[in-house]
N, C-alpha and C positions, 0 to 999 in steps of 0.2 A: 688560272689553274695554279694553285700555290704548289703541288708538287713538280710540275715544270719551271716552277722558277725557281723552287730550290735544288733542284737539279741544275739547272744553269751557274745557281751561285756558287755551288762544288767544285761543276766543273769549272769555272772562271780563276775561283779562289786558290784550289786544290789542283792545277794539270798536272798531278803523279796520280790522281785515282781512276781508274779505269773508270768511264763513263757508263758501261754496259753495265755494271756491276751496281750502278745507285738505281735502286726500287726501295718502296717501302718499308720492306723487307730489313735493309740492309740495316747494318750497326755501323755507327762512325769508326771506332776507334775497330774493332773486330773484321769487318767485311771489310771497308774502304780505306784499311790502314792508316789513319787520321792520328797524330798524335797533338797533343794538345794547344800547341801551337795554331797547327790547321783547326780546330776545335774553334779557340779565339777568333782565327779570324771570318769561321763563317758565322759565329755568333754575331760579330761586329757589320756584317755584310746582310745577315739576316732582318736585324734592327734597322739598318738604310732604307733597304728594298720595301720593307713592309709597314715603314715607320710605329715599329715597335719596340720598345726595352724587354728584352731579356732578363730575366732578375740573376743575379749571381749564384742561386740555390740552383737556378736551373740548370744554365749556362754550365754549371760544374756535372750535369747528369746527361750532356750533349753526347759524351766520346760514349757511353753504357746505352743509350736511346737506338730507336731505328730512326731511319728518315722519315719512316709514315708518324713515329709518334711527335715528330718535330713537325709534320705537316699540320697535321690534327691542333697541336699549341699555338702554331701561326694562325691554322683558321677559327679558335676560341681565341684571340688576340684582336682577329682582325674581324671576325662574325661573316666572316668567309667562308660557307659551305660547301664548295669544291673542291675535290683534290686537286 
């Protein structure tokens, strides 16, 4: 389930975002208070976990994104149809 794993990588990456608060729904930078820093590093945690590259076009439209449309990118990345 790629939005269980990115939820995990949040929280692992991120322990100041409230964990109740990541749903698909959410905005990084808006909801989860992410500033770009945190940004980078779940981009960089995200490419690990899922052995994908991030392009830097995108990576820069992380903190404006929900997490379901980063889920969605992971699973056209990964041909991953699961949340």
């Amino acid at each position: 389930m790629v939005f269980e794993k990115l939820k995990e990588i949040i929280a692992n990456e991120v322990p100041s975002v409230d964990v109740d608060k990541i749903s698909m729904d959410a905005k990084f930078a808006e909801d989860l208070n992410m500033d770009s820093l945190d940004v980078v590093q779940i981009v960089m945690a995200v490419e690990d976990e899922f052995g994908i590259e991030v392009p830097d076009d995108a990576a820069e439209k992380f903190a404006n994104a929900t997490v379901g449309d980063v889920v969605r990118e992971i699973q056209k990345a990964t041909g991953d149809k699961e949340d």
